[in-house]
C-alpha positions in Angstrom: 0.0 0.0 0.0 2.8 2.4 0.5 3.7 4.5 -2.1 5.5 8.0 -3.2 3.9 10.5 -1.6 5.7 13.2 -1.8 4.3 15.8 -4.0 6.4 17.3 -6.3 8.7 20.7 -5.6 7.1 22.4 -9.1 3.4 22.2 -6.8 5.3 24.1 -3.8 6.9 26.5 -6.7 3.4 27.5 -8.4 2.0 27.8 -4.8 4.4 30.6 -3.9 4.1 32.4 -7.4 0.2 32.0 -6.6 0.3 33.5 -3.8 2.7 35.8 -4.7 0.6 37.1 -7.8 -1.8 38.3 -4.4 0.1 40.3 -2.7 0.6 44.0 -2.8 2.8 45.4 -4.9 6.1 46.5 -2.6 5.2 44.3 0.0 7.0 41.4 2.0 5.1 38.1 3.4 6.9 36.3 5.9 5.8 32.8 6.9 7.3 31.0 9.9 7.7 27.4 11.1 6.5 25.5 14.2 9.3 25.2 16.9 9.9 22.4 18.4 7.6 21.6 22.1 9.2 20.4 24.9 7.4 17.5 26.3 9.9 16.4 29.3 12.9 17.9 30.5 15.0 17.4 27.4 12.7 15.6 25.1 10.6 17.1 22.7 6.9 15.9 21.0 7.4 14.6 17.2 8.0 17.3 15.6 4.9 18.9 13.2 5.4 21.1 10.6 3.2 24.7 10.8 0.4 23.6 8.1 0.5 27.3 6.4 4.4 27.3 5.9 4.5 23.7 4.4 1.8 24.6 2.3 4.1 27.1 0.5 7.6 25.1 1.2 7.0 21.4 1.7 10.4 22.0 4.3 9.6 20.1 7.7 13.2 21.8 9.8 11.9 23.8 12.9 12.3 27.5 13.1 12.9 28.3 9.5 11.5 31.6 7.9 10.0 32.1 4.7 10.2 35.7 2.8 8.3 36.4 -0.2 9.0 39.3 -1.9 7.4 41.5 -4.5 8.3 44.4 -5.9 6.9 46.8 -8.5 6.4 45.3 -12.1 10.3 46.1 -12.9 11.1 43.7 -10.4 10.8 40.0 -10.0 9.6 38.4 -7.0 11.5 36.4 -5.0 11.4 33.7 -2.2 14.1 33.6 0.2 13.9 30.9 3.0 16.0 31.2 6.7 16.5 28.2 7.9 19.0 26.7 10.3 22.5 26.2 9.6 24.2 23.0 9.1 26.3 21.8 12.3 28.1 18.4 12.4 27.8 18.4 16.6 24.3 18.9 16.3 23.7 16.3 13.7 25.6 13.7 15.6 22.8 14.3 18.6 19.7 15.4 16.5 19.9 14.3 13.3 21.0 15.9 10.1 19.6 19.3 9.0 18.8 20.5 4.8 20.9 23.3 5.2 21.2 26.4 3.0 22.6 24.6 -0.3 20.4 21.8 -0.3 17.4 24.0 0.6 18.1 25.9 -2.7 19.0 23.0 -4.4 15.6 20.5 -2.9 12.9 23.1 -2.4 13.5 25.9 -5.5 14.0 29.0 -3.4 15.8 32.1 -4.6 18.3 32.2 -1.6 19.0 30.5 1.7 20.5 32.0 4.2 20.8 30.5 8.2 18.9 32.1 10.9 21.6 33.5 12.2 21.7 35.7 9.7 18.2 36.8 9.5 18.2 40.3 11.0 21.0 40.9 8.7 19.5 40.0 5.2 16.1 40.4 6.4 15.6 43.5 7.7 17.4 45.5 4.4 14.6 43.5 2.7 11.8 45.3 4.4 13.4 48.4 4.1 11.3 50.5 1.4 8.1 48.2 1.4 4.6 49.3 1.7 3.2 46.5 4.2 4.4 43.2 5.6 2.5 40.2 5.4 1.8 37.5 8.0 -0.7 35.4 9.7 -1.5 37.2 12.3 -3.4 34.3 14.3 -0.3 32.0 14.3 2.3 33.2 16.0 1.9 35.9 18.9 5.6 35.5 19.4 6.5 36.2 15.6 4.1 39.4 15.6 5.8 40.4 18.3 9.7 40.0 16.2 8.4 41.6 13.2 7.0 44.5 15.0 10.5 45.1 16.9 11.8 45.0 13.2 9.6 47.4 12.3 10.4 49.5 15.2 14.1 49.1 14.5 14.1 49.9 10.9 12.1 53.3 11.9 15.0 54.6 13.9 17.2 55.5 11.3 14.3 57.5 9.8 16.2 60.4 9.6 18.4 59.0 7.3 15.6 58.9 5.3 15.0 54.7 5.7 11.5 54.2 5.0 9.6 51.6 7.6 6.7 49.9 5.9 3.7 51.6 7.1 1.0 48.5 7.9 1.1 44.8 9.0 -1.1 43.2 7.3 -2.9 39.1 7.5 -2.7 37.2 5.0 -4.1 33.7 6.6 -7.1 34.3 4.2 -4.9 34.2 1.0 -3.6 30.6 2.4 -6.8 29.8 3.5 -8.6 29.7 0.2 -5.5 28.2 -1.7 -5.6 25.4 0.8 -9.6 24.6 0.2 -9.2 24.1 -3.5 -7.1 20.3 -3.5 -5.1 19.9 -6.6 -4.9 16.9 -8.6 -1.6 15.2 -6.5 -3.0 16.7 -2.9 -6.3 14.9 -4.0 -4.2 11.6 -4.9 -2.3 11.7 -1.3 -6.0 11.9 0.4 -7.1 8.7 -1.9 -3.7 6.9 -0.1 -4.6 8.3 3.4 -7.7 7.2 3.4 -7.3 3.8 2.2 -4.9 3.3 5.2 -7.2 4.9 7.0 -10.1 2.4 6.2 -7.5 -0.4 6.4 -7.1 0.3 10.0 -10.8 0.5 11.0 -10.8 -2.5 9.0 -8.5 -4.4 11.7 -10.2 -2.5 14.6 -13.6 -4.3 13.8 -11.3 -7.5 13.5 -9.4 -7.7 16.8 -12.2 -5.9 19.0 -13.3 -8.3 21.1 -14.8 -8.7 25.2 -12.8 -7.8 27.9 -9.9 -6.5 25.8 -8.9 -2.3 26.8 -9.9 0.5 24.2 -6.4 1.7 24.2 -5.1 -2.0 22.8 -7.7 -1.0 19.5 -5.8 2.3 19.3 -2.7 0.7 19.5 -4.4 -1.3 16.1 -4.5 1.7 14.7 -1.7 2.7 15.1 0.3 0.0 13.8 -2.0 -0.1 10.5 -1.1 3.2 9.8 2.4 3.1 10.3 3.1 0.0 8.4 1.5 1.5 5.2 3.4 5.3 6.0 1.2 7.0 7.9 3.8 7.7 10.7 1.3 9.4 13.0 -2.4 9.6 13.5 -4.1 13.0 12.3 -5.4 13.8 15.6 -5.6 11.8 18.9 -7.4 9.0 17.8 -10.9 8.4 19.8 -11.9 4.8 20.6 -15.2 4.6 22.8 -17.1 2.0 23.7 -20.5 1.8 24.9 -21.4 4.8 26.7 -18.2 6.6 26.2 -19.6 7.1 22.4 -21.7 10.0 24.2 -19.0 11.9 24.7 -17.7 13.8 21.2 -14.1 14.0 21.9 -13.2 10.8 24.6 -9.8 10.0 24.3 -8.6 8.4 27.0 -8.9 5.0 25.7 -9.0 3.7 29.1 -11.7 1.4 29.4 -12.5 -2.2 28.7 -14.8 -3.2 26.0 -17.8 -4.8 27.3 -20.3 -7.9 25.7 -23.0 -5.9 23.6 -21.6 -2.6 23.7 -21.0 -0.7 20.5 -17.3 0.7 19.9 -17.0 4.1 18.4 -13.8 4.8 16.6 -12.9 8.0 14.7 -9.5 7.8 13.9 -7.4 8.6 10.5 -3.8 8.9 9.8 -1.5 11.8 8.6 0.1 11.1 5.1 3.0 13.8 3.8 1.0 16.0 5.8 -2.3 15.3 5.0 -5.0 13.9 7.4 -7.7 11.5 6.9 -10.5 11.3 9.0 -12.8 8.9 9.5 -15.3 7.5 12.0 -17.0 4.0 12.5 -19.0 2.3 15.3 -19.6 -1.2 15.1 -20.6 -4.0 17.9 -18.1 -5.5 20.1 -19.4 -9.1 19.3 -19.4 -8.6 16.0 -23.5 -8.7 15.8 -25.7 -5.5 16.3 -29.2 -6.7 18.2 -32.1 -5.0 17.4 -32.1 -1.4 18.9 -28.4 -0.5 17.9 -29.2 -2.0 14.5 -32.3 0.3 14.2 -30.1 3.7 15.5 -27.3 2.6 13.4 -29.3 2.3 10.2 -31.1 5.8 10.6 -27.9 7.1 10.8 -26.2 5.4 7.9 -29.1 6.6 5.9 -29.0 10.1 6.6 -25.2 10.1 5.6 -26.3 8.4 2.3 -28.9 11.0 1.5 -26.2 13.7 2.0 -23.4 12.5 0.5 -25.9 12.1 -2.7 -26.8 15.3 -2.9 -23.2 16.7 -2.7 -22.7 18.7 -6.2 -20.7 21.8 -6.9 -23.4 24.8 -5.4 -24.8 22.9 -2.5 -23.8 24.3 0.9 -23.4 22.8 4.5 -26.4 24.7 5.0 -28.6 22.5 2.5 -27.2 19.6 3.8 -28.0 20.3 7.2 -31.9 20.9 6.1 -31.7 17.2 4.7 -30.0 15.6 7.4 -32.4 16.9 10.5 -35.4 16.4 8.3 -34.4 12.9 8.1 -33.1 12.7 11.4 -36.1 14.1 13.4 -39.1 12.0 11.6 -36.9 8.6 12.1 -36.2 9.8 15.6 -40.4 10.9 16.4 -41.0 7.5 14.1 -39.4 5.6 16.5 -40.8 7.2 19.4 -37.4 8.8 20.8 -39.0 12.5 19.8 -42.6 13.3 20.7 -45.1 16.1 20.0 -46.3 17.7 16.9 -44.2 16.2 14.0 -44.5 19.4 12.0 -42.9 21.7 14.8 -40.5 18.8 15.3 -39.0 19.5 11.8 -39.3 23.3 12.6 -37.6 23.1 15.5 -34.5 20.9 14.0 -35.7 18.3 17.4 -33.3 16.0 15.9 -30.2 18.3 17.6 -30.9 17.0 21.2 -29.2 14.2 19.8 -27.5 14.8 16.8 -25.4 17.3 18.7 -22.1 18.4 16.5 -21.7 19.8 12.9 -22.5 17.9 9.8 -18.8 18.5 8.5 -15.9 20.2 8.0 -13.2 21.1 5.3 -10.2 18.6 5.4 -6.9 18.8 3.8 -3.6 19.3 5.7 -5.4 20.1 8.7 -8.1 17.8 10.5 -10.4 21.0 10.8 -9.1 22.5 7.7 -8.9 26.5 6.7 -11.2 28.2 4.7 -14.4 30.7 5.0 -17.7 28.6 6.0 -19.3 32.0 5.0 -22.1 31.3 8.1 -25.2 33.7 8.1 -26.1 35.1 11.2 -28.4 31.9 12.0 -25.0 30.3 11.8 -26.0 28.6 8.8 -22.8 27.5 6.7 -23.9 29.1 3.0 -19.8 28.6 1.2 -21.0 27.0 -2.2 -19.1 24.0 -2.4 -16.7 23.9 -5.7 -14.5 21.2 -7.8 -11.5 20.4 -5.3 -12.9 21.1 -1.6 -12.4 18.3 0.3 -15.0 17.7 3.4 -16.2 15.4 5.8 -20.0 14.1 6.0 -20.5 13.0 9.5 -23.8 12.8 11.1 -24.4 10.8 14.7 -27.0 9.6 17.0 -26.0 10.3 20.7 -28.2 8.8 23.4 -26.6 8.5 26.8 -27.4 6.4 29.4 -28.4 9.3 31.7 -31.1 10.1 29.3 -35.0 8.7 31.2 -36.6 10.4 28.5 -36.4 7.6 26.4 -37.3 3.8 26.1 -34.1 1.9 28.4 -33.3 0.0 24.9 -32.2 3.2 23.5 -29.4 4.3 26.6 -26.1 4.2 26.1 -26.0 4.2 22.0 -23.3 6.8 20.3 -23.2 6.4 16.9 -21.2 8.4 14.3 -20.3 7.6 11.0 -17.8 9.5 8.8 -16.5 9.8 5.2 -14.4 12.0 3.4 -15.8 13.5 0.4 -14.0 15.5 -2.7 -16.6 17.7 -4.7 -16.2 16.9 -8.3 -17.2 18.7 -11.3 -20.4 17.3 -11.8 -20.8 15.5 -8.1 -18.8 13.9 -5.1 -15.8 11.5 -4.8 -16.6 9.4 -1.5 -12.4 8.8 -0.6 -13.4 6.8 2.1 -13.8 3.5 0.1 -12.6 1.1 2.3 -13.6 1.1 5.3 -17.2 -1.2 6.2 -19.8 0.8 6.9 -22.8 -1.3 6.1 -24.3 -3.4 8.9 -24.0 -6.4 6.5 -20.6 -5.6 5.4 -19.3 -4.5 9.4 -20.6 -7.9 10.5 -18.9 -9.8 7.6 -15.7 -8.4 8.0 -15.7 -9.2 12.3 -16.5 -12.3 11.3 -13.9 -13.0 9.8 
């Protein structure tokens, strides 16, 4: 299953000029890295990669910097990346670094100079320029360096140095590049999510009675690292029984129990890209009668909106489907009572269908780009060739809950796919892993 998955350096190179070709004239961008946590002492957490400077440099070194420069139309842009400077000491006890020539050389910038350099090339950079350009949501600590650059460049104003006069965000020109998937970020999500499905796949397989939830994850994890997906995209969350009621459990601490359903929403990161996916299927392998019932309404309501996804439908149209669905099933099956027609007014079905519909996905989980909600919240972004999103509806009825029939208590369903908009409909990515109650029971089985 593992293949190459690295996209190619020309994609990084057309994502600068694109971005780029946005900016102000006379203006400088400047896009920084993650730095590396401390988790202990000494020891740090795996390193990842800040999702908006890998968009535009595919380089995965802490503490780099990236400059994008344009001028007027006499001038051509440039990109100049700061990065940190080879050093053999360090490399014995850290491992090896890209360093400036090989940065040129493997990633296409203009120039690389070490960080030790930065203030010096850097700052005669800015020098002249109308605005600066960062995301401004990031990095409170980088603001806070480019403003003391500013500051410095403004005290040799009398010698008539020009500061540039506004700081300006540009997370929204990344955001909207990052929504639109391109043909080889659409092929990596295919791979992620067929390891993806391949690991719920062995979930449903070695679940079993009095095993712990965290011995599943551990599944997981192994399925997506043996197909290179080094990490999971997000701490995975495997629930069983009543756990299921609460959205993000992830202490994995519990042991699976006879009759229970197991909730798992789990996906792995591939060259930076996450999958994510969510199943729940029955411990023992067989769903009885009321999970079946729960499970089915739910599986149904997906179905009806992942058929209706189409360049110009919205979240907000899906939504309309889903807890029209949801809230007749639900007062059909006696969980929701009263007047069916202020039911369906009232969207009932959200007492326990109690999270989003779905969310972009790309290099982030929860991925960037404008919703563009109404004031009723409702998500109206037409959906276009290239988005990538998830389709996620869920039943959540707690054991707490006396409002309902005692066959109902404790059931947490979810189910999740990843979809890519087409030009004329949807994608489902997600084509691997069971989701059918004929198909889930087949594969446990086995």
């Amino acid at each position: 299953m593992i293949k190459n998955t690295l996209l190619p350096v020309a994609e990084f190179c057309q994502r600068r000029n694109n971005f780029i070709a946005q900016m102000p004239e006379n203006s400088i961008a400047l896009i920084t890295a993650s730095k590396e946590v401390t988790r202990s002492n000494d020891t740090e957490y795996p390193f990842c990669q800040n999702k908006n400077f890998y968009y535009l440099t595919g380089f995965n070194e802490p503490d780099a910097v990236l400059a994008m420069i344009k001028g007027d139309t006499s001038k051509p842009a440039q990109s100049i990346l700061f990065s940190r400077e080879k050093d053999s000491l360090q490399e014995v006890w850290h491992g090896r670094r890209v360093g400036q020539v090989k940065a040129i050389e493997n990633y296409h910038v203009d120039q690389c100079f070490s960080l030790v350099e930065i203030e010096d090339q850097l700052l005669p950079l800015m020098v002249g320029k109308t605005s600066v350009l960062i995301c401004l949501q990031e990095k409170n600590e980088f603001e806070q360096q480019v403003l003391a650059w500013l500051s410095q460049i403004r005290k040799s104003a009398r010698m008539g140095v020009k500061a540039p006069s506004s700081l300006v965000d540009c997370s929204d020109i990344i955001a909207e590049m990052r929504l639109h998937k391109s043909t080889a970020e659409l092929d990596i999500m295919r791979q992620v999510n067929l390891i993806s499905g391949a690991a719920h796949q062995r979930a449903m397989q070695q679940a079993q009675a009095g095993k712990f939830e965290y011995q599943i994850e551990a599944e997981l994890l192994h399925e997506f690292a043996t197909n290179g997906a080094r990490y999971p995209a997000y701490g995975s969350i495997v629930a069983g029984g009543d756990n299921a009621n609460i959205l993000h459990y992830t202490d994995n601490d519990d042991k699976l129990n006879n009759n229970d359903l197991l909730l798992i929403d789990a996906g792995g990161e591939l060259a930076g890209y996450a999958a994510d996916i969510t199943r729940t299927f029955p411990i023992n392998g067989r769903f009885n009668d009321a999970q079946k019932t729960i499970y089915q309404l739910v599986l149904d309501s997906q179905n009806l909106a992942i058929n209706a996804i189409k360049p110009t439908q919205t979240f907000a149209g899906l939504n309309r489907i889903v807890c029209n669905f949801l809230t007749k099933g639900l007062y059909d099956l006696g969980i929701l009572t009263g007047d069916l027609s202020v039911l369906l007014a009232q969207k009932a079905c959200k007492k326990y269908f109690i999270h989003g519909l779905g969310h972009w996905l790309g290099l982030d989980v929860h991925d960037v780009g404008d919703y563009q909600p109404n004031e009723q919240r409702e998500q109206l972004r037409p959906f276009a060739q290239g988005m990538v999103l998830t389709i996620e509806p869920g039943i959540y009825i707690p054991l707490s809950d006396r409002s309902v029939d005692e066959k109902w208590r404790g059931i947490g369903i979810r189910i999740e796919d990843n979809i890519a908009v087409t030009a004329t409909g949807f994608e489902n990515l997600t084509v691997n892993a069971p989701k059918t109650i004929v198909d889930i029971e087949a594969v446990m089985a086995k």
